[in-house]
VEXDREN-248284 format. One record per residue (C-alpha): residue in one letter; x, y, z. Coordinates in Angstrom, 3 decimals, always signed. Layout:
// VEXDREN-248284
<pt><r>A</r><X>X</X><Y>Y</Y><Z>Z</Z></pt>
...
This chain:
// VEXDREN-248284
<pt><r>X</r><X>-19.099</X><Y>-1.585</Y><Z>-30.794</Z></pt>
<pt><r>X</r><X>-19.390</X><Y>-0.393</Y><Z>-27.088</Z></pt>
<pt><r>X</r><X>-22.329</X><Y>+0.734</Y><Z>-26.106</Z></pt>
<pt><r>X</r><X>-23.160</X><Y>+0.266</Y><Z>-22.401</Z></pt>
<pt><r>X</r><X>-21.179</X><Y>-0.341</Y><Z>-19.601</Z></pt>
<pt><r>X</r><X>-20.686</X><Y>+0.733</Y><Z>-15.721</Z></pt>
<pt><r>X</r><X>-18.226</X><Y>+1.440</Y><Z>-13.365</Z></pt>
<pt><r>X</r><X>-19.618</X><Y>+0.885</Y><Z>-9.869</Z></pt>
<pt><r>X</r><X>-16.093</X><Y>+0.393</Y><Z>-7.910</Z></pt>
<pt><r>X</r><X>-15.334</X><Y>+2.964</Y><Z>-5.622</Z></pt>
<pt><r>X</r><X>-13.540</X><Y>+6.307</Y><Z>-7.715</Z></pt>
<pt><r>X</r><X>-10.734</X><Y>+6.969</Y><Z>-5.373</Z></pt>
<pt><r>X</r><X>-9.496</X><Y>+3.287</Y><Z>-5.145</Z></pt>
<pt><r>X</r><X>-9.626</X><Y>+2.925</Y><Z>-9.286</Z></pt>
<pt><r>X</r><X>-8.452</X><Y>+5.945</Y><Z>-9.783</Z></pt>
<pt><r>X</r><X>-5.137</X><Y>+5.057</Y><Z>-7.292</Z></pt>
<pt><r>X</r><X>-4.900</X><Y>+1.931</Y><Z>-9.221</Z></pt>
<pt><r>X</r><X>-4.061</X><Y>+4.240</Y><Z>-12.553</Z></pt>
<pt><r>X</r><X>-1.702</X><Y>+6.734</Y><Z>-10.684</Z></pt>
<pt><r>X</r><X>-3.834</X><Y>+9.414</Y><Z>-9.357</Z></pt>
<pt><r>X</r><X>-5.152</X><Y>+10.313</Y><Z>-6.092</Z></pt>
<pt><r>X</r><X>-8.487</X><Y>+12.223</Y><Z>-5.260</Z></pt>
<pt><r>X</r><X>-11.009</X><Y>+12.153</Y><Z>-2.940</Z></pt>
<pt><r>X</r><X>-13.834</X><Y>+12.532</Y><Z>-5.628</Z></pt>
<pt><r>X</r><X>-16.651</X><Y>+10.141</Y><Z>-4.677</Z></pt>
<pt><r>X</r><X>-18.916</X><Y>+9.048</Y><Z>-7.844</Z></pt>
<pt><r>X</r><X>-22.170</X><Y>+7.477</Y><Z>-7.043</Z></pt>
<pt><r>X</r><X>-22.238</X><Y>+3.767</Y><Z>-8.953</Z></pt>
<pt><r>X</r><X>-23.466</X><Y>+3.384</Y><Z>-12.271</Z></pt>
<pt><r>X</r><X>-24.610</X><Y>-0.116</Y><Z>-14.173</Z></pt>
<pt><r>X</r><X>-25.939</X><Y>+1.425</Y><Z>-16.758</Z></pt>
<pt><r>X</r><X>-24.129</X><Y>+4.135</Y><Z>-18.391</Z></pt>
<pt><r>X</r><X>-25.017</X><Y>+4.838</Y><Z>-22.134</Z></pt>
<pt><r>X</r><X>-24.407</X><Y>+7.652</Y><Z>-25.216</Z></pt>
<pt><r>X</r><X>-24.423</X><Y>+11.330</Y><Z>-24.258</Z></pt>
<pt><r>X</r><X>-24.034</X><Y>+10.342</Y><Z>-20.277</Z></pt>
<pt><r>X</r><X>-21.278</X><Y>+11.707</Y><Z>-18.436</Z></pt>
<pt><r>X</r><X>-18.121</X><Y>+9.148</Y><Z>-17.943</Z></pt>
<pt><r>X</r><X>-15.225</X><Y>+9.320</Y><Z>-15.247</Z></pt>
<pt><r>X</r><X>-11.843</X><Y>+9.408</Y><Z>-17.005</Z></pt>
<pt><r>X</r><X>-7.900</X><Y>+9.846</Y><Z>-16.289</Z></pt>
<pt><r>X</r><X>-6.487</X><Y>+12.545</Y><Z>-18.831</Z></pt>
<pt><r>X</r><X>-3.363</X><Y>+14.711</Y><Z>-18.516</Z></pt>
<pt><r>X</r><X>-3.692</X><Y>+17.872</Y><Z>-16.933</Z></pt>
<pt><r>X</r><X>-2.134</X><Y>+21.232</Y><Z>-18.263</Z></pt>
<pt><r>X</r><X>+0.832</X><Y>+20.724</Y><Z>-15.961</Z></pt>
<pt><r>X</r><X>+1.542</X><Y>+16.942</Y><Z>-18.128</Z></pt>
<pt><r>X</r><X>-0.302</X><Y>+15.536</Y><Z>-14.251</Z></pt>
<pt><r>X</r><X>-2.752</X><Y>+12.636</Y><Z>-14.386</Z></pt>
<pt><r>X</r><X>-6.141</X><Y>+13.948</Y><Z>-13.053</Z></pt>
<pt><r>X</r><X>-9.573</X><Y>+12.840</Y><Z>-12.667</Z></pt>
<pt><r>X</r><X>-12.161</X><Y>+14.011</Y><Z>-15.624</Z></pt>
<pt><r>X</r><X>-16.063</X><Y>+13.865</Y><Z>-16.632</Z></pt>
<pt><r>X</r><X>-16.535</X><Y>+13.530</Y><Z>-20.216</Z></pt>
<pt><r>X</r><X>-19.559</X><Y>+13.270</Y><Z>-21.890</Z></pt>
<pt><r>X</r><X>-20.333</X><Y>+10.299</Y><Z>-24.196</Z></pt>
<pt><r>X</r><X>-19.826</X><Y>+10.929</Y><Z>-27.959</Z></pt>
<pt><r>X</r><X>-16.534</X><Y>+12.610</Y><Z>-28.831</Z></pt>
<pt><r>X</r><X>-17.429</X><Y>+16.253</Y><Z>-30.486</Z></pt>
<pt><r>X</r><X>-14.615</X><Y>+17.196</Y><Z>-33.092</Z></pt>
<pt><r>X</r><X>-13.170</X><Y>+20.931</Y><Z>-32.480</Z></pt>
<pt><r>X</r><X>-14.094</X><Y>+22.009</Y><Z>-35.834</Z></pt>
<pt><r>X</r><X>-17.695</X><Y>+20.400</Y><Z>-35.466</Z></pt>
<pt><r>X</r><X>-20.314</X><Y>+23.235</Y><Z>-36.350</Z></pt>
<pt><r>X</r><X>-22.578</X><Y>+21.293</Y><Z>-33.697</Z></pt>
<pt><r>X</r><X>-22.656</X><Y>+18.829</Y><Z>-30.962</Z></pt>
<pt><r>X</r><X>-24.962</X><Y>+16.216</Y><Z>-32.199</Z></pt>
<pt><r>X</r><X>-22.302</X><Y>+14.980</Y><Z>-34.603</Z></pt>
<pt><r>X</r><X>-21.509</X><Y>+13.395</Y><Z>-30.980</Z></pt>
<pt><r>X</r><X>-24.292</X><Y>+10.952</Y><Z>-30.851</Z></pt>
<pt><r>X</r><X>-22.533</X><Y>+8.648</Y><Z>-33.663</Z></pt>
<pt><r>X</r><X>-19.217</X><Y>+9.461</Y><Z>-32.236</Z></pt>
<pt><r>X</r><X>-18.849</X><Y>+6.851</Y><Z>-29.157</Z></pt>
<pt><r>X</r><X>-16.280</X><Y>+4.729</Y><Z>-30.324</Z></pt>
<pt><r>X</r><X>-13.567</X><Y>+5.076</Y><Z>-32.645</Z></pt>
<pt><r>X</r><X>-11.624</X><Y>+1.909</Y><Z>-34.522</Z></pt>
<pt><r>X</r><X>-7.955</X><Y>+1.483</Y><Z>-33.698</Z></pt>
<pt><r>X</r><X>-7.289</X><Y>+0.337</Y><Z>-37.164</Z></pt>
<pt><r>X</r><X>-8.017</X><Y>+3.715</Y><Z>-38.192</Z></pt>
<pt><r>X</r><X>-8.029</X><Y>+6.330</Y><Z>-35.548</Z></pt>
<pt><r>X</r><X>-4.417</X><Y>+7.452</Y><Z>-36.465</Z></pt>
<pt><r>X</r><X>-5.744</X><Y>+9.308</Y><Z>-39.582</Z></pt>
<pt><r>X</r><X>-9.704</X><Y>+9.999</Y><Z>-39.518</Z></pt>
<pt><r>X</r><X>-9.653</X><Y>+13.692</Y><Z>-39.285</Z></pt>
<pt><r>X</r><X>-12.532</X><Y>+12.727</Y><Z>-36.067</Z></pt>
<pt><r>X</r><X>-10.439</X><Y>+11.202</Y><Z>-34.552</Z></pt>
<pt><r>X</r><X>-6.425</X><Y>+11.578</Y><Z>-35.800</Z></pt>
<pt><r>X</r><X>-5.714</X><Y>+15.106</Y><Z>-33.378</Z></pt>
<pt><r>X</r><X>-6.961</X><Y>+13.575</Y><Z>-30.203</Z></pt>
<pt><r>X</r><X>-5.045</X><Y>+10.155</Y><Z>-30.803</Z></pt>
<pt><r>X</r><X>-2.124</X><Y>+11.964</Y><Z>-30.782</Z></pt>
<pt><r>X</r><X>-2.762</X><Y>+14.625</Y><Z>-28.140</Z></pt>
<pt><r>X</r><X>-5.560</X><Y>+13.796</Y><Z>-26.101</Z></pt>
<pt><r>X</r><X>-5.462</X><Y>+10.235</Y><Z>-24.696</Z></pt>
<pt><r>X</r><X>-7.610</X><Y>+8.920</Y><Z>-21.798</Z></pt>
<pt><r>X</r><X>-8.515</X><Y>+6.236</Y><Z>-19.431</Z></pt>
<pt><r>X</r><X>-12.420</X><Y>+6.232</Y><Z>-19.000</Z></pt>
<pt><r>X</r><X>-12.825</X><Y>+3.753</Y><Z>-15.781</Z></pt>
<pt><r>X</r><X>-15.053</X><Y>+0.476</Y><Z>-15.872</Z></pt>
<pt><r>X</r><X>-15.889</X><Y>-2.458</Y><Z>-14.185</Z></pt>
<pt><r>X</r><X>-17.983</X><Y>-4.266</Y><Z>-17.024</Z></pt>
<pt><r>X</r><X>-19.604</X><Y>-3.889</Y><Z>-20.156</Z></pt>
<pt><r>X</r><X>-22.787</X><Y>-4.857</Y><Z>-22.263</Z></pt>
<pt><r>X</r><X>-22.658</X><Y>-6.148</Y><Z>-25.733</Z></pt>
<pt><r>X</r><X>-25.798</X><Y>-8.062</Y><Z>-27.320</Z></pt>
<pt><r>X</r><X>-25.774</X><Y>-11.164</Y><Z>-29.132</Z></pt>
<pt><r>X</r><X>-28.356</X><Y>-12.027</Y><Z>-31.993</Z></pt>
<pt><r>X</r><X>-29.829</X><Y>-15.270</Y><Z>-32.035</Z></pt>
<pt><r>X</r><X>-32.120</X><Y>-15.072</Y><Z>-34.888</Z></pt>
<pt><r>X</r><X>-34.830</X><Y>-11.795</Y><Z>-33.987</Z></pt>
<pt><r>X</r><X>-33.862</X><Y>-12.388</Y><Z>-30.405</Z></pt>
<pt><r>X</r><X>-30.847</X><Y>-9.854</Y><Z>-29.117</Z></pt>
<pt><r>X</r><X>-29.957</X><Y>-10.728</Y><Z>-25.788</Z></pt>
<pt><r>X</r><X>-27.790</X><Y>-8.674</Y><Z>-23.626</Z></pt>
<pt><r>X</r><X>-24.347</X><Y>-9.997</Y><Z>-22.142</Z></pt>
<pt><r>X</r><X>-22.091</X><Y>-8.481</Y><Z>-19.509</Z></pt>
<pt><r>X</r><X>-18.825</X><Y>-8.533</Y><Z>-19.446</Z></pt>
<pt><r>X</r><X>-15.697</X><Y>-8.088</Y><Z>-16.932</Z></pt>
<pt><r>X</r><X>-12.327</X><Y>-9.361</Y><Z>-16.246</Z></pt>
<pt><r>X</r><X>-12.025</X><Y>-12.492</Y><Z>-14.630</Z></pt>
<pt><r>X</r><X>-10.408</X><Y>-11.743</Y><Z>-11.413</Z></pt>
<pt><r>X</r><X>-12.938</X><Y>-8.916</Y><Z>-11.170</Z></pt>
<pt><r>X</r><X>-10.681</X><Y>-6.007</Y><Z>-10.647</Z></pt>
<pt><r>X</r><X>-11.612</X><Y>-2.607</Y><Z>-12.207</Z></pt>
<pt><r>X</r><X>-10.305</X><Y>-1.328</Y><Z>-15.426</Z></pt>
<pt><r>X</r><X>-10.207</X><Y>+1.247</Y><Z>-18.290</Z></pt>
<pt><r>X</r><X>-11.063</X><Y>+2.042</Y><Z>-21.479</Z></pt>
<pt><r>X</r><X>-8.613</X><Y>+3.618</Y><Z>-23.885</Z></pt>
<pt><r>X</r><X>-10.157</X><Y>+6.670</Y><Z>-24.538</Z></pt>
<pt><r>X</r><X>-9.930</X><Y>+9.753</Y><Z>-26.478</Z></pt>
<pt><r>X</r><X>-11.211</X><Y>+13.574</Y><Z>-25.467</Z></pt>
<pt><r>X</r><X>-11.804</X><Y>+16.842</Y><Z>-27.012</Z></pt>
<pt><r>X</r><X>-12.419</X><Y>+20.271</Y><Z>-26.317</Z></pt>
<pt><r>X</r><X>-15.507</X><Y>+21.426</Y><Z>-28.214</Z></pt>
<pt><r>X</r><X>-16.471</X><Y>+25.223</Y><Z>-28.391</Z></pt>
<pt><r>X</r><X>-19.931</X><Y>+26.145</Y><Z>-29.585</Z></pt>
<pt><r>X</r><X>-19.561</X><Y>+29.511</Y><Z>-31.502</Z></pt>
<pt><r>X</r><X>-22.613</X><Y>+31.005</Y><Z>-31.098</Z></pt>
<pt><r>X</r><X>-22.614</X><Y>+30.746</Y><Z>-27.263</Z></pt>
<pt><r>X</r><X>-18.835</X><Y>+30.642</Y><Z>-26.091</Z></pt>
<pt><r>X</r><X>-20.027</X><Y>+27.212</Y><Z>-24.006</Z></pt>
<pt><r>X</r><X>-17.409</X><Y>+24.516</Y><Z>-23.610</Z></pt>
<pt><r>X</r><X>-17.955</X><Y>+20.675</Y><Z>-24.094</Z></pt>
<pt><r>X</r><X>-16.000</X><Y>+18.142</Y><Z>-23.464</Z></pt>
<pt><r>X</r><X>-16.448</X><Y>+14.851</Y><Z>-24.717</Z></pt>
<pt><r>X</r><X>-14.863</X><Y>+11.372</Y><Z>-25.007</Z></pt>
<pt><r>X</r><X>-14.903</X><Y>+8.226</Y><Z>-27.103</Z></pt>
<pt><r>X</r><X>-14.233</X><Y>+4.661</Y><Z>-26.544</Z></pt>
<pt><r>X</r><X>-11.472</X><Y>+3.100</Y><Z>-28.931</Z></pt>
<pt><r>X</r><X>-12.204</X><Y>-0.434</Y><Z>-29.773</Z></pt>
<pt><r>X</r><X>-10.759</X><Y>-3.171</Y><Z>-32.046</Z></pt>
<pt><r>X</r><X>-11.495</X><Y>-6.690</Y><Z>-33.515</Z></pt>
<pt><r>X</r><X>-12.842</X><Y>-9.238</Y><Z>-31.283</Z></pt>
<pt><r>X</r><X>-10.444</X><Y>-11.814</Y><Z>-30.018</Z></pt>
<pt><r>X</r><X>-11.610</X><Y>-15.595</Y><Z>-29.837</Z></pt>
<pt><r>X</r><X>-13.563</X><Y>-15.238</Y><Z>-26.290</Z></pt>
<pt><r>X</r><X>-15.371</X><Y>-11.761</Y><Z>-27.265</Z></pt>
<pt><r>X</r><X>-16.366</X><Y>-13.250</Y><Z>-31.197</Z></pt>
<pt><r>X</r><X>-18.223</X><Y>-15.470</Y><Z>-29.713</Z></pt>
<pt><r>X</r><X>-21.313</X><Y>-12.517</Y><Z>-28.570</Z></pt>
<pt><r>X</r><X>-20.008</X><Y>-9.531</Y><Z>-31.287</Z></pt>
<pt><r>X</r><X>-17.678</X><Y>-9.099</Y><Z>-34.092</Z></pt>
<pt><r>X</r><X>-15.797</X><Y>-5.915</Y><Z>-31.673</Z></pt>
<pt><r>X</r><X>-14.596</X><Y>-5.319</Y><Z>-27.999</Z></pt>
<pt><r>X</r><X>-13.560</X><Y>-2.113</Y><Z>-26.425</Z></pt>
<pt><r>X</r><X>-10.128</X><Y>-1.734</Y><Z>-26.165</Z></pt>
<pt><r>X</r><X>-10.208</X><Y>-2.789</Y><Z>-21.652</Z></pt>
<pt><r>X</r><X>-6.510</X><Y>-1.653</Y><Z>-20.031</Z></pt>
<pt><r>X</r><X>-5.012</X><Y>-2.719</Y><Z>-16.699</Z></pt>
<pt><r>X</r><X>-2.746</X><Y>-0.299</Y><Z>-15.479</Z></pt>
<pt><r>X</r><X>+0.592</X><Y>-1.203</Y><Z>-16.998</Z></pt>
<pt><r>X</r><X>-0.710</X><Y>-0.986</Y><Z>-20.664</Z></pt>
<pt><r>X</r><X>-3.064</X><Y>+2.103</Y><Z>-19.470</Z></pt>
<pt><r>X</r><X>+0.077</X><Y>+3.696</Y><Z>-18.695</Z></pt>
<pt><r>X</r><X>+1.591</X><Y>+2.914</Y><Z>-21.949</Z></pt>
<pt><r>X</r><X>-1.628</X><Y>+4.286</Y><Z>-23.514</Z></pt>
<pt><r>X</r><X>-1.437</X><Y>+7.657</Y><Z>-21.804</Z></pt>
<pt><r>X</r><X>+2.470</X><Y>+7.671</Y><Z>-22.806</Z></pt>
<pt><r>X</r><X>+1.456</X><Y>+7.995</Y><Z>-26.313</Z></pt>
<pt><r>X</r><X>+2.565</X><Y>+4.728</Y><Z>-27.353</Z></pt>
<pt><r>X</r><X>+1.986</X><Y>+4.435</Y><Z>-30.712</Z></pt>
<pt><r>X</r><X>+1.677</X><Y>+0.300</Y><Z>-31.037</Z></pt>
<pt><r>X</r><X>-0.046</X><Y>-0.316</Y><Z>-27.919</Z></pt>
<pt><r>X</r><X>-3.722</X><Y>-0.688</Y><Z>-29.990</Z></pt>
<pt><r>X</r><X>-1.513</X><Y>-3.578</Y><Z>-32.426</Z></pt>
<pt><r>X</r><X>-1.299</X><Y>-5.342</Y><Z>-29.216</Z></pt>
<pt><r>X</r><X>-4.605</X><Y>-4.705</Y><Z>-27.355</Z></pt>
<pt><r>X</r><X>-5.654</X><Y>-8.479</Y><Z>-27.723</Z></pt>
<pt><r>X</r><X>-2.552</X><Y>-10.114</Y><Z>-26.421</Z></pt>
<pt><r>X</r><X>-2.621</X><Y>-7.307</Y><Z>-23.535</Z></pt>
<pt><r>X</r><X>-6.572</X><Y>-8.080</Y><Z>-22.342</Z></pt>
<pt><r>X</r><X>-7.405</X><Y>-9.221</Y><Z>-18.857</Z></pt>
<pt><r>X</r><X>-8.884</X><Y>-12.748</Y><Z>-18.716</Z></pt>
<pt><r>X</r><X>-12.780</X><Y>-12.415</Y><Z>-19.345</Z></pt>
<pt><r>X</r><X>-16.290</X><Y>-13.460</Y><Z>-17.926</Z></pt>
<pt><r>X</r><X>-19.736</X><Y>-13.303</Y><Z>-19.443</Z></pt>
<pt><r>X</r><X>-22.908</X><Y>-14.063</Y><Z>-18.374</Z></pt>
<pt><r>X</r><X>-26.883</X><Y>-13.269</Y><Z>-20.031</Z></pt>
<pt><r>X</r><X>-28.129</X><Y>-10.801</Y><Z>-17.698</Z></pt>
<pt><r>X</r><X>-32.352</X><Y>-9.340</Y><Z>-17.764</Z></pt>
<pt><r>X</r><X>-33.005</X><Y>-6.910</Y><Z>-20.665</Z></pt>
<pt><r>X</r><X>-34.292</X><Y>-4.733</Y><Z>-18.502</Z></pt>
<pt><r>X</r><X>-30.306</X><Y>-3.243</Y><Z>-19.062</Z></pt>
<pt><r>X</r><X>-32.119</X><Y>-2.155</Y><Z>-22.731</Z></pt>
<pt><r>X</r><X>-33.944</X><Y>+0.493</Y><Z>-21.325</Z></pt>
<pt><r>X</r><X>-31.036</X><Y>+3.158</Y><Z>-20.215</Z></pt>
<pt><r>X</r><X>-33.043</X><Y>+4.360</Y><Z>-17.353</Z></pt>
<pt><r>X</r><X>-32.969</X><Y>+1.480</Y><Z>-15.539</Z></pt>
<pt><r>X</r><X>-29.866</X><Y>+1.418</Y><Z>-12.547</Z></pt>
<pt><r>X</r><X>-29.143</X><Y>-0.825</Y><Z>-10.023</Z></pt>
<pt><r>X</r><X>-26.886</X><Y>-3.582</Y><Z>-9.046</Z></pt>
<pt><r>X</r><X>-29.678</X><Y>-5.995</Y><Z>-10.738</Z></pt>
<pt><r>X</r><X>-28.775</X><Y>-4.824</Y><Z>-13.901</Z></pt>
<pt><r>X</r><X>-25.053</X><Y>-7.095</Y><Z>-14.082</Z></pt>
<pt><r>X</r><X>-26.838</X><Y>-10.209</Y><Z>-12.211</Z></pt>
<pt><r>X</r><X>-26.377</X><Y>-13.335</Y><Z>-13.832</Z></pt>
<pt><r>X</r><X>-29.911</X><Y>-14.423</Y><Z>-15.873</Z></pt>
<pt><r>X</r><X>-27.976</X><Y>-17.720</Y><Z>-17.537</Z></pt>
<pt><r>X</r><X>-24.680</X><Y>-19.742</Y><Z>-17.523</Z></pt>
<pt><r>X</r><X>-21.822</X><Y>-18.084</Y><Z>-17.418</Z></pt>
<pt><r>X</r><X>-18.687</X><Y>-18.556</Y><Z>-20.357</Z></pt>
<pt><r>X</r><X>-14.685</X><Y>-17.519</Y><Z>-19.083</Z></pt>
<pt><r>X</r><X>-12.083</X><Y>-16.977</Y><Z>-21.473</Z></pt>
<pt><r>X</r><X>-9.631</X><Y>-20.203</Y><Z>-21.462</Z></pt>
């Protein structure tokens, strides 16, 4: 499961990194959570690569509400090809949602302490993602949403949880928005090399911002 992270690197310079200029400044976020807005890279109606806000929880089109969102954040790349939730956007609706680092927690006994988690070289990345289009019926409104795609943990990330989100640097992110359809067989072998480090749990409460949020509270571990 993914279920924190934040993207704090400057918008236009990620976003150039992944094909596509704009001069859309975000403000930096360490601790983005469920139903918050995300900055992604989807295809535009001209087939263009564009900058996009999602919000949190992917919303199926025939949903007869959005709250089936809330347990919608991530979707499983050994099945996202056919689970009707997720099945039309895999094939039509790819995107990138941009990150620096995320959070996972790891259990020791009753004690879950948080973890964050970037590449090694420090260099911002993306998510493979997936969007929809959701139209309420009663009201005509528009909402679109996004989920993370993750997979099995590989030997570095089993070490804190049993999953890992699905992190892209821009040759396999392009492949991803290309459609290809065994890029998700090969997410471990195409991974950046990882850090971790124990950081405060003040990072529980998703109120709580700041740069303070990713600092170090214990030894670091890097992937070998």
């Amino acid at each position: 499961m993914c279920g924190r992270f934040a993207f704090y690197s400057p918008t236009e310079a990620t976003a150039a990194l992944f094909g596509v200029r704009t001069s859309a400044g975000m403000s930096p976020r360490y601790n983005i959570s469920p139903s918050q807005q995300v900055v992604a890279i989807r295809h535009s109606t001209a087939g263009e690569l564009e900058l996009a806000s999602f919000r949190w929880g992917l919303v199926p089109f025939w949903a007869k509400d959005a709250s089936i969102g809330n347990h919608m954040i991530n979707a499983r790349a050994e099945t996202v090809a056919e689970k009707p939730s997720f099945r039309n956007a895999y094939r039509d609706r790819r995107c990138l949602i941009l990150v620096d680092g995320f959070y996972e927690w790891q259990r020791n006994g009753e004690v879950k302490t948080p973890w964050y988690i970037s590449p090694l070289d420090q260099a911002p990345c993306a998510f493979a993602g997936l969007w929809e289009d959701w139209t309420d019926k009663e009201t005509g409104e528009s909402l679109q949403t996004a989920a993370i795609v993750t997979t099995a943990a590989d030997a570095f990330m089993s070490r804190l949880h049993s999953r890992m989100p699905v992190l892209l640097i821009p040759e396999p992110a392009q492949r991803w928005m290309d459609g290809d359809p065994d890029l998700l067989n090969e997410a471990a072998a195409v991974y950046p090399k990882m850090q971790a480090w124990p950081v405060d749990r003040k990072v529980n409460n998703a109120r709580n911002q700041g740069a303070d949020l990713v600092e170090p509270a214990g030894e670091a571990i890097f992937a070998q």
